[in-house]
Backbone as a ProteinNet text record, in pm:
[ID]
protein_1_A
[PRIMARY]
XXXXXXXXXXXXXXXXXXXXXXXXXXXXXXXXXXXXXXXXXXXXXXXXXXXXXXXXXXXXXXXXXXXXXXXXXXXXXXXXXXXXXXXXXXXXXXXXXXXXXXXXXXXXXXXXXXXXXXXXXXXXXXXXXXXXXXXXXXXXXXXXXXXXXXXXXXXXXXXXXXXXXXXXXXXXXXXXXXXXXXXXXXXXXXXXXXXXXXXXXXXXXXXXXXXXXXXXXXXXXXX
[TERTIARY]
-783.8	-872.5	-968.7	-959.2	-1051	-1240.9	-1305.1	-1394.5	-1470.8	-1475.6	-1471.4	-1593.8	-1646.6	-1737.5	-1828.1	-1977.1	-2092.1	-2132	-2126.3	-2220.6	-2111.4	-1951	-1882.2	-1902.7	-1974.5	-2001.7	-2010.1	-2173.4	-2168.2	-2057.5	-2057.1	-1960.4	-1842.6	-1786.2	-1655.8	-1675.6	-1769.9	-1832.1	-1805.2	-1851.5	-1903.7	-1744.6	-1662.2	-1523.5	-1435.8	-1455	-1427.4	-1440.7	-1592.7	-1648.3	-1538.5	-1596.3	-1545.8	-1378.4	-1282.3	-1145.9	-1104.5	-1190.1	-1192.4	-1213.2	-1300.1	-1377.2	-1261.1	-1133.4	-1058.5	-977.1	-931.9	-869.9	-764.2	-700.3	-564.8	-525.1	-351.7	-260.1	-215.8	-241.2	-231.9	-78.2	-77.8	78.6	131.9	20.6	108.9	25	77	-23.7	96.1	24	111.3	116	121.2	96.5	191	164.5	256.7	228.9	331.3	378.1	424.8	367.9	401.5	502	599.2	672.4	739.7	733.6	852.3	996.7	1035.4	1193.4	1217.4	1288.6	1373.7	1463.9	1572.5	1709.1	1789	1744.5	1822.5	1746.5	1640.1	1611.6	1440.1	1397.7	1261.3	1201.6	1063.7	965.9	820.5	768.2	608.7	519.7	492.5	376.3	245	215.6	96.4	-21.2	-28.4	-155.7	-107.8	-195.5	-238.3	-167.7	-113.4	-72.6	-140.8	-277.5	-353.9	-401	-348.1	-371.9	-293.3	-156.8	-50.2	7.1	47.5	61.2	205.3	356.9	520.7	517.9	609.5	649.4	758.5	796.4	821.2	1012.8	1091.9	1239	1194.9	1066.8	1085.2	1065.3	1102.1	1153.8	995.5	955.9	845.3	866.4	850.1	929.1	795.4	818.2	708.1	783.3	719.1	774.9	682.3	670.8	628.3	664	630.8	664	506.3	569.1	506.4	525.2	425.2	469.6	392.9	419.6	320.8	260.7	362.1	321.1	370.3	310.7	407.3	569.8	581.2	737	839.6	751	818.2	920	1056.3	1181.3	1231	1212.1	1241.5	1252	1061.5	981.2	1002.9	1066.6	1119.5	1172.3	1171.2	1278.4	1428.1	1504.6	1612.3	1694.5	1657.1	1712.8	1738.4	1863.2	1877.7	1720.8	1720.6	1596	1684.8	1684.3	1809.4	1758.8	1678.5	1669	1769	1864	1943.3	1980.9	2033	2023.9	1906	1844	1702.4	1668.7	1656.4	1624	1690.5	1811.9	1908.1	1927.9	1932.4	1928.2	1819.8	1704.8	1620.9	1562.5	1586.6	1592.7	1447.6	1436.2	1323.6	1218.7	1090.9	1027.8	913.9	864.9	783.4	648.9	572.9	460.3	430.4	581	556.4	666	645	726.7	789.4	876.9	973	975.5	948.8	905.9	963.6	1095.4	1176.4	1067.7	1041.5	1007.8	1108.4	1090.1	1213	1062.4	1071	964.5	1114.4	1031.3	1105.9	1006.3	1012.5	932.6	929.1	1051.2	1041.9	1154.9	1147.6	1230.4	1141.9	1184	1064.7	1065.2	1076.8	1009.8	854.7	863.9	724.6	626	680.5	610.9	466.1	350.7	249.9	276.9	221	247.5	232.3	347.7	312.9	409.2	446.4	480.8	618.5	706	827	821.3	930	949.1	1027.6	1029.3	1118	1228	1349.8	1462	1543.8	1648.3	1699.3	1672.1	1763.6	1748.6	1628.1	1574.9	1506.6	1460.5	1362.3	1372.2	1354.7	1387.4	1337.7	1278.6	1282.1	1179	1145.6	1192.3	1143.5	1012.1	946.4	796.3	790.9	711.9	721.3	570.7	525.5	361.7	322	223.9	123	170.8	115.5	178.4	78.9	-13.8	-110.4	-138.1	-51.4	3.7	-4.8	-57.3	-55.7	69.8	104.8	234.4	176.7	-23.6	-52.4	-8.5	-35.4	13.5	131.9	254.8	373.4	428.4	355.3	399.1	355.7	181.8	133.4	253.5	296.4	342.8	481.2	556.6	668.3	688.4	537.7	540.4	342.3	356.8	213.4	251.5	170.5	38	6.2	-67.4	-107.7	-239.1	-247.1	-375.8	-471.8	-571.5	-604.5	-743.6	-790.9	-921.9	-1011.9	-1123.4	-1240.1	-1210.7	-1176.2	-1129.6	-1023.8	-975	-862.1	-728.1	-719.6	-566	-461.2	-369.5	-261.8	-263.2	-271.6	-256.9	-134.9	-79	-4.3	66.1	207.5	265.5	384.6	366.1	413.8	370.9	226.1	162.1	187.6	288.8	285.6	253.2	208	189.8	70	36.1	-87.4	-188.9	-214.3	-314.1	-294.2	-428.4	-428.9	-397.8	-413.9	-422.5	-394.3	-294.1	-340.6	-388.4	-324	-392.4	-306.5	-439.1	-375.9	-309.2	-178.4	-138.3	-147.7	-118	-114.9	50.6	92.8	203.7	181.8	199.6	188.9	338.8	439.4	591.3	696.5	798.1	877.3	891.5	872.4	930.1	827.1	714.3	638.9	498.6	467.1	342.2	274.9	175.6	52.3	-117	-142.2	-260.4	-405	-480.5	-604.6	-689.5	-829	-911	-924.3	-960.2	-936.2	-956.5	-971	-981.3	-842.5	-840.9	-708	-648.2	-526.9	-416.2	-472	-434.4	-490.8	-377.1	-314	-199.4	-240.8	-361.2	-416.2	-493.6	-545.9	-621.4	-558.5	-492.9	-456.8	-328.2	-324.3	-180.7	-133.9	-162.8	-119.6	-66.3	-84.5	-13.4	-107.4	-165.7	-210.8	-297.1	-319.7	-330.1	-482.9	-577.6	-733	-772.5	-831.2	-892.6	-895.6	-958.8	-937.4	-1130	-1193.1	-1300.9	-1336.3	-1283.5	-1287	-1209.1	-1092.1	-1103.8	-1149.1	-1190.4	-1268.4	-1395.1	-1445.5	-1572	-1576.8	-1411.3	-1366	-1376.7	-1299.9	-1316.5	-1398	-1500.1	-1641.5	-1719.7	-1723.4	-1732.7	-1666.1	-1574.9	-1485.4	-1546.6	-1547.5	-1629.4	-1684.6	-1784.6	-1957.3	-1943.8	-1816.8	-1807.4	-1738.3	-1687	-1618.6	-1719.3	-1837.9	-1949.1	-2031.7	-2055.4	-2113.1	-2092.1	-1949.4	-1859.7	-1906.2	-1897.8	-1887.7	-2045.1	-2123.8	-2300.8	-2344	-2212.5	-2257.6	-2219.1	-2061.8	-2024.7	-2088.5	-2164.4	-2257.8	-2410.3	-2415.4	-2533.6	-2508.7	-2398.2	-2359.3	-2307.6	-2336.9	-2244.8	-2379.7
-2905.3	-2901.9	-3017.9	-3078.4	-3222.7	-3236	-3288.6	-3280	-3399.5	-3417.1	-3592.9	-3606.6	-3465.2	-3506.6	-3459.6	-3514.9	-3464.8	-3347.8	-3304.4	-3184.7	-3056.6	-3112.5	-2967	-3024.2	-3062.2	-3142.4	-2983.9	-2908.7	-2805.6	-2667.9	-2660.5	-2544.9	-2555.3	-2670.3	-2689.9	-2627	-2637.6	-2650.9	-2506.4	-2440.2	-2248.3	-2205.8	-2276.3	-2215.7	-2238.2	-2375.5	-2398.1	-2284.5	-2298.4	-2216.5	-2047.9	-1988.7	-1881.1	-1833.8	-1977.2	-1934.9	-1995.1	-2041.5	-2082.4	-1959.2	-1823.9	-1706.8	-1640.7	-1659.2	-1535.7	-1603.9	-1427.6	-1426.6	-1440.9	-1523.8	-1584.8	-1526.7	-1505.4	-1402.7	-1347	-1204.7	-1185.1	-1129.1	-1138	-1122	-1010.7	-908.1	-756.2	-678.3	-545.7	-461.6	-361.1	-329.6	-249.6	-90.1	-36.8	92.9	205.9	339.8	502.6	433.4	379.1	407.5	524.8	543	655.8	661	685.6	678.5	839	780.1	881	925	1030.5	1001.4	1013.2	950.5	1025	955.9	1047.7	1030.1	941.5	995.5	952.2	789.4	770.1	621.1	680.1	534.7	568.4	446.7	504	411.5	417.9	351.6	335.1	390.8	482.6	625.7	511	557.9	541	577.5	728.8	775.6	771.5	788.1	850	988.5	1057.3	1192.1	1277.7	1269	1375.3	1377.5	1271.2	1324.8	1373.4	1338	1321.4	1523.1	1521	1742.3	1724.3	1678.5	1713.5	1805.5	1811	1952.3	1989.9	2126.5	2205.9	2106.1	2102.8	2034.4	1856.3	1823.1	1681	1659.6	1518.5	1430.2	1307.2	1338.7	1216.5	1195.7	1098.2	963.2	918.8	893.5	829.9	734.6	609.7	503.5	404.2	422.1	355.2	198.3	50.8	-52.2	-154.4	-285	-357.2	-452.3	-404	-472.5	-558.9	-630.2	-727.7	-678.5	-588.8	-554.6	-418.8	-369.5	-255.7	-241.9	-417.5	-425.5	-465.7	-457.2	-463.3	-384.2	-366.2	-279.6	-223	-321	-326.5	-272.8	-149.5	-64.9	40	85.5	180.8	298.2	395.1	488.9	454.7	509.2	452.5	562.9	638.1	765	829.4	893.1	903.4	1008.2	980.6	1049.5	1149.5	1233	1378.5	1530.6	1571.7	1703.8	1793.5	1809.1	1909.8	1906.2	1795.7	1789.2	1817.3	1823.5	1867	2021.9	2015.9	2184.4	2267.7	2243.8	2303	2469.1	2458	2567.5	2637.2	2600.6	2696.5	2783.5	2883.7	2979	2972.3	2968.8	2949.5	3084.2	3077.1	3174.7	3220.4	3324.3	3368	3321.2	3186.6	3149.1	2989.3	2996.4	2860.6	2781.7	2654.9	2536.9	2462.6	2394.7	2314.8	2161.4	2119.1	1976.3	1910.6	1839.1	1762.9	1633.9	1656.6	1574.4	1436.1	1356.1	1240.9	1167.7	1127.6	1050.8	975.5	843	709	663.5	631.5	628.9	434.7	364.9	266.4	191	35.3	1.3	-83	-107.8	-129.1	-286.5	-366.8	-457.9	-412.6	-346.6	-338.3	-214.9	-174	-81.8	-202.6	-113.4	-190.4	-233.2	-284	-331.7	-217.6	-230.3	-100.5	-15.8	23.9	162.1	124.2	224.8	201.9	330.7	351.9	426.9	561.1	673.4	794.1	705.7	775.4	713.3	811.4	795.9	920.1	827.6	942.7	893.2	939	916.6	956.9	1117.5	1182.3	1304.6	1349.8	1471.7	1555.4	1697.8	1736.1	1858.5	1931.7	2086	2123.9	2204.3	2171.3	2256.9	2345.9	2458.5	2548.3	2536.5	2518.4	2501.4	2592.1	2643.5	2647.7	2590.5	2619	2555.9	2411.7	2421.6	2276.1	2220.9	2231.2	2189.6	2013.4	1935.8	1806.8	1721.2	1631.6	1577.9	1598.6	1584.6	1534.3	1643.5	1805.8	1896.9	1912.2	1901.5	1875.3	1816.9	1751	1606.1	1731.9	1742.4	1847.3	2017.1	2017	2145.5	2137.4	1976	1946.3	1854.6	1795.3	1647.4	1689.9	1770	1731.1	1714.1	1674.2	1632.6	1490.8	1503.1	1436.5	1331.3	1202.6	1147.4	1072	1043.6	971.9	925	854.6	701.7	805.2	718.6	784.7	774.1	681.3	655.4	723.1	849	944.2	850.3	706.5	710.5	724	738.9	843	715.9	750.7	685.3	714.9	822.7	895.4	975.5	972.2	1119.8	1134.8	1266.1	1313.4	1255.7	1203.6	1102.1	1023.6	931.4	773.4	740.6	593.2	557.1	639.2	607.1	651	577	440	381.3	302.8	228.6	176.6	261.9	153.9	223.3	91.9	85.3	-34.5	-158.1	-161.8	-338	-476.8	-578	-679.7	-764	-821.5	-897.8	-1041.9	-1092.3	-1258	-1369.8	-1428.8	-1446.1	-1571.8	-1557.1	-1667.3	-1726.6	-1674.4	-1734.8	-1681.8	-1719.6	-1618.4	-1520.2	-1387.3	-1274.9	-1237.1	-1289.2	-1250.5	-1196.5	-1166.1	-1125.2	-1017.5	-1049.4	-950.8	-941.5	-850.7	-751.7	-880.5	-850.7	-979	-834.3	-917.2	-811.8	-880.1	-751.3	-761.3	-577.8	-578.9	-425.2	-357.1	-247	-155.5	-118.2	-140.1	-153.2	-0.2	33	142.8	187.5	282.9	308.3	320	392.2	418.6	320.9	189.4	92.1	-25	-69	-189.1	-214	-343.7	-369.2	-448	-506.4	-648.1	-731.1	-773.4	-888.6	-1050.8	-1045.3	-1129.4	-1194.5	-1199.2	-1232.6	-1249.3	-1340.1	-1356	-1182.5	-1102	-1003.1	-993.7	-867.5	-888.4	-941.6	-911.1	-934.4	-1074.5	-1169.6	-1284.3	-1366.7	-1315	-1422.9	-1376.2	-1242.3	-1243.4	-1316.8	-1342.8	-1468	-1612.3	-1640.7	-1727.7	-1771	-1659.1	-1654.7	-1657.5	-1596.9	-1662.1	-1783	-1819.6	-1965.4	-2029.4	-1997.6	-2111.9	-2139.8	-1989.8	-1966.7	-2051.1	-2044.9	-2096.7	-2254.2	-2336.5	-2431	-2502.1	-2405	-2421.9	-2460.3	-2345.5	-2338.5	-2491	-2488.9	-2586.4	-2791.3	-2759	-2842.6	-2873.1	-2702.9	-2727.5	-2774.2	-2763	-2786.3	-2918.1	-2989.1	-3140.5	-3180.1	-3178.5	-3256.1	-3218.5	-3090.6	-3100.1	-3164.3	-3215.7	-3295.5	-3421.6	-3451.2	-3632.7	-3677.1	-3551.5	-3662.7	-3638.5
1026.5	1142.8	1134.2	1258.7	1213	1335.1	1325.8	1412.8	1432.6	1513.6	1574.7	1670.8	1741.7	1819.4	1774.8	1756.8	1691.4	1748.5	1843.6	1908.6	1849.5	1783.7	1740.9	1600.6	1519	1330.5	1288.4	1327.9	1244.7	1274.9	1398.5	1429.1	1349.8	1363.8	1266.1	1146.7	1076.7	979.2	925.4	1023.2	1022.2	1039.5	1099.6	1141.3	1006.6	949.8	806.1	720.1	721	618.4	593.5	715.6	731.5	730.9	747.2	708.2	578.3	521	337	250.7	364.8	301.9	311.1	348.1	379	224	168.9	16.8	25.6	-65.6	-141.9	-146.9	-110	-109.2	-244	-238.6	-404.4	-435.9	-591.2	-610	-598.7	-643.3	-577.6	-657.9	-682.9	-689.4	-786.2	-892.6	-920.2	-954.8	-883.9	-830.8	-790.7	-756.4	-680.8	-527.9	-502.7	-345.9	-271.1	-176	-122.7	14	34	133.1	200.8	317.6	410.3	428.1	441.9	444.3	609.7	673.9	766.6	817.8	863	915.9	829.8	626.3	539.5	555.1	578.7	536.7	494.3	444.2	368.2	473.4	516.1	563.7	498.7	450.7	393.8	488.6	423.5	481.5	541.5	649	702	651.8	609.7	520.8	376.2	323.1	181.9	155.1	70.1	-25	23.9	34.8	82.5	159.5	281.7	420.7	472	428.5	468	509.7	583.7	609.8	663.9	561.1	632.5	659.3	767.3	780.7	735	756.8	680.7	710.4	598.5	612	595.9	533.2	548.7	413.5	370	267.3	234	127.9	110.8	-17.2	-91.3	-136.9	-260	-369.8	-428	-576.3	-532.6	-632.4	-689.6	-857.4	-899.2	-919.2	-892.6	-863.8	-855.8	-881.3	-833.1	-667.4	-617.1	-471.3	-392.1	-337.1	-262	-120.4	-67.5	21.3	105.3	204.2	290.1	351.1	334.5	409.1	306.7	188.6	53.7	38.7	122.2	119	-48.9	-114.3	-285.4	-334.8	-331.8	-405.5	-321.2	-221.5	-221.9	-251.2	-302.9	-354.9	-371.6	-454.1	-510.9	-500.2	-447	-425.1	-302.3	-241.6	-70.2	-0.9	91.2	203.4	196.1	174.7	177.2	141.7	238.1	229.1	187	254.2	174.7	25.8	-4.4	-139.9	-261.8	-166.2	-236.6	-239.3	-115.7	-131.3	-61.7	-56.8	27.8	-42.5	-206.2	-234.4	-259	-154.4	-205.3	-58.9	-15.8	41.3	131.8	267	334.4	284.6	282	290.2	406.5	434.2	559.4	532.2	579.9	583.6	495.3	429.1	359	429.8	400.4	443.2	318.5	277.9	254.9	219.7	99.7	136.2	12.6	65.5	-3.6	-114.6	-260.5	-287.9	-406.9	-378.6	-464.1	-575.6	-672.9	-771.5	-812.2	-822.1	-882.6	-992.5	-1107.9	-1194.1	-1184.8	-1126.6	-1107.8	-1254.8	-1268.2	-1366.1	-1477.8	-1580.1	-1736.8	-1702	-1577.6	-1555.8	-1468.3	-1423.9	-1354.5	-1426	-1554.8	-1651.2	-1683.2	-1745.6	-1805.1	-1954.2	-1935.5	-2132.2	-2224.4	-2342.2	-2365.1	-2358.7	-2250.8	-2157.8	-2146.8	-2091.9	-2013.6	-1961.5	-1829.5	-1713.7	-1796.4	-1759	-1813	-1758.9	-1886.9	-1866.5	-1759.5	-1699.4	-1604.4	-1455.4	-1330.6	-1228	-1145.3	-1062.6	-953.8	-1000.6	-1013.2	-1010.3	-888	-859.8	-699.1	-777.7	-661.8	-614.7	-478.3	-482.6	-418.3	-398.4	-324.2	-274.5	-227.7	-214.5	-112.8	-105.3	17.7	64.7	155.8	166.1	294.7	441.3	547	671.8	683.5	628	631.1	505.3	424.8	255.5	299.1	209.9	158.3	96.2	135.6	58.6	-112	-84.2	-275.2	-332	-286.9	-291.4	-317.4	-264	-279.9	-376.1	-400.9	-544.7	-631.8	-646.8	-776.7	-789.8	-661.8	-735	-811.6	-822.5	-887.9	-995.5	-992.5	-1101.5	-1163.8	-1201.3	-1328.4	-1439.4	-1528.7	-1428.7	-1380	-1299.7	-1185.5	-1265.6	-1230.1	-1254.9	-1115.9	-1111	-998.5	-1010.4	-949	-981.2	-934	-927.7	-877.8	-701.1	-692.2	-495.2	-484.1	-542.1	-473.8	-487.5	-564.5	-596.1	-653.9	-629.5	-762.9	-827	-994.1	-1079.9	-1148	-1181.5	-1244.6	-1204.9	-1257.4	-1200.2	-1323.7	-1342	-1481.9	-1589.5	-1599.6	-1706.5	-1724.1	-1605.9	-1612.5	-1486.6	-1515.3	-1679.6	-1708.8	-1859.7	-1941.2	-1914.4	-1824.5	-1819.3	-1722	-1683.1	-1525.3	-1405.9	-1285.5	-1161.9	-1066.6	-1002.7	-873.6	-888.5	-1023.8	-1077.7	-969.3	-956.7	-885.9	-1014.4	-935.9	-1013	-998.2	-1083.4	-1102.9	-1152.9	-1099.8	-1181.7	-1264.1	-1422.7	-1495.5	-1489.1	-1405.8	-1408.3	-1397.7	-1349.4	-1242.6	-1355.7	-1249.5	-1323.4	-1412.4	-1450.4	-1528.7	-1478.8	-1421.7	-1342.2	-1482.3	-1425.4	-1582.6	-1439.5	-1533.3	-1450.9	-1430.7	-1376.3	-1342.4	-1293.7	-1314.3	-1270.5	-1126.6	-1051.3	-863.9	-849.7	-723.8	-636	-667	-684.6	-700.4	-616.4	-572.2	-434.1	-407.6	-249.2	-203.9	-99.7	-151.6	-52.9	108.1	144	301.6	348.4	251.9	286.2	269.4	213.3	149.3	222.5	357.4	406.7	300.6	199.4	88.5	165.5	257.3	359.1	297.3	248.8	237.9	318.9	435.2	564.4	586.4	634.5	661	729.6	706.1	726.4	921.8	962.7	1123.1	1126	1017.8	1039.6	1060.1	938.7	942.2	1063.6	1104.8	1225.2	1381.5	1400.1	1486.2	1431.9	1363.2	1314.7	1314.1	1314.1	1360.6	1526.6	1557.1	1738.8	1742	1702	1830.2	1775.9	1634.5	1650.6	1734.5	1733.3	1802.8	1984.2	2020.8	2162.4	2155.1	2023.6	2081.8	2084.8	2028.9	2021.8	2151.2	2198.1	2379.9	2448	2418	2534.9	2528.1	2386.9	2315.3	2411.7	2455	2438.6	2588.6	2640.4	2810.7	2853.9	2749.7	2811.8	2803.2	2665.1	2655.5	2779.1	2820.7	2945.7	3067.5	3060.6	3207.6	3190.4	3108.4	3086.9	3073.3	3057.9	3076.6	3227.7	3289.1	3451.9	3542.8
[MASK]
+++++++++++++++++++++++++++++++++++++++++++++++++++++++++++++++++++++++++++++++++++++++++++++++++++++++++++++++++++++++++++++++++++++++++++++++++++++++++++++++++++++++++++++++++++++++++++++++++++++++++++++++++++++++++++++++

């Protein structure tokens, strides 16, 4: 971005400033993803575990991984969206609901130092909940124990790992990514897109306005 006419010197300046302020795309996060099942495919949950209320015959998904982001297909579950196979044998009951759960512990490249993933495939689980039962719910009544931060995020499930939470990563070289201190990925907050914030370039936009207006008051004062 270049600026050539004196009356836009500082605005440029402030528009600079403010898209220099937006953060470097980070390498990923390594964290319990939480996902959806349906119609036998997995999509990345909109809420959080414990906002989250399936109903009764649905499939939710949880995979440990390192990921960069929500459209990160990768970190996925590894295991089919498949209710029946899940809880097909387990017999409806009067007042509870049904809630296909799949845990991916993930693979001993994206383990912490230290650590590696339970060996085995995918575990499942069936739930039987409440009619306004929690997916976090759902997870706790098939995988404890359960760990989680002070900000409500799953850290753990079946005690892995034993340590950390949502660490940002850094890559010192392909394939090698290791933990950096940074904010802890947040399944209901965190898109990881990398992307300038909506705050920062609406701050942008209206510099930019004020530099239109700016622009339009010089040329009505020169004719």
């Amino acid at each position: 971005m270049r600026c050539r006419l004196p009356v836009l010197a500082v605005v440029c300046g402030l528009v600079l400033t403010v898209l220099a302020a937006a953060p470097a795309p980070a390498a990923g996060y390594r964290y319990w993803s939480f996902w959806d099942g349906a119609g036998g495919r997995w999509a990345y949950a909109a809420v959080g575990p414990s906002m989250a209320r399936p109903a009764d015959g649905t499939v939710q998904g949880f995979r440990f991984a390192v990921s960069k982001d929500a459209a990160d297909q990768a970190s996925q579950p590894r295991a089919a969206a498949d209710f029946e196979a899940v809880c097909g044998a387990t017999a409806p009951a009067q007042g509870r609901k049904r809630v296909a759960v799949v845990i991916d512990f993930g693979v001993p490249a994206d383990a912490p130092a230290g650590e590696a993933p339970p060996q085995g495939e995918p575990r499942t689980g069936c739930a039987q909940l409440a009619p306004q039962g929690t997916a976090a719910e759902a997870l706790a009544a098939v995988a404890k124990p359960l760990r989680y931060n002070g900000a409500a995020l799953l850290c753990a499930v079946s005690g892995y790992p034993e340590q950390g939470c949502g660490e940002s990563m850094a890559e010192t070289g392909p394939g090698s990514p290791t933990a950096t201190a940074g904010p802890a990925a947040s399944h209901a907050a965190t898109g990881g897109s990398g992307a300038p914030s909506a705050g920062l370039l609406a701050g942008a936009a209206a510099v930019l306005a004020l530099a239109a207006a700016a622009v339009w008051q010089s040329r009505r004062r020169t004719r």
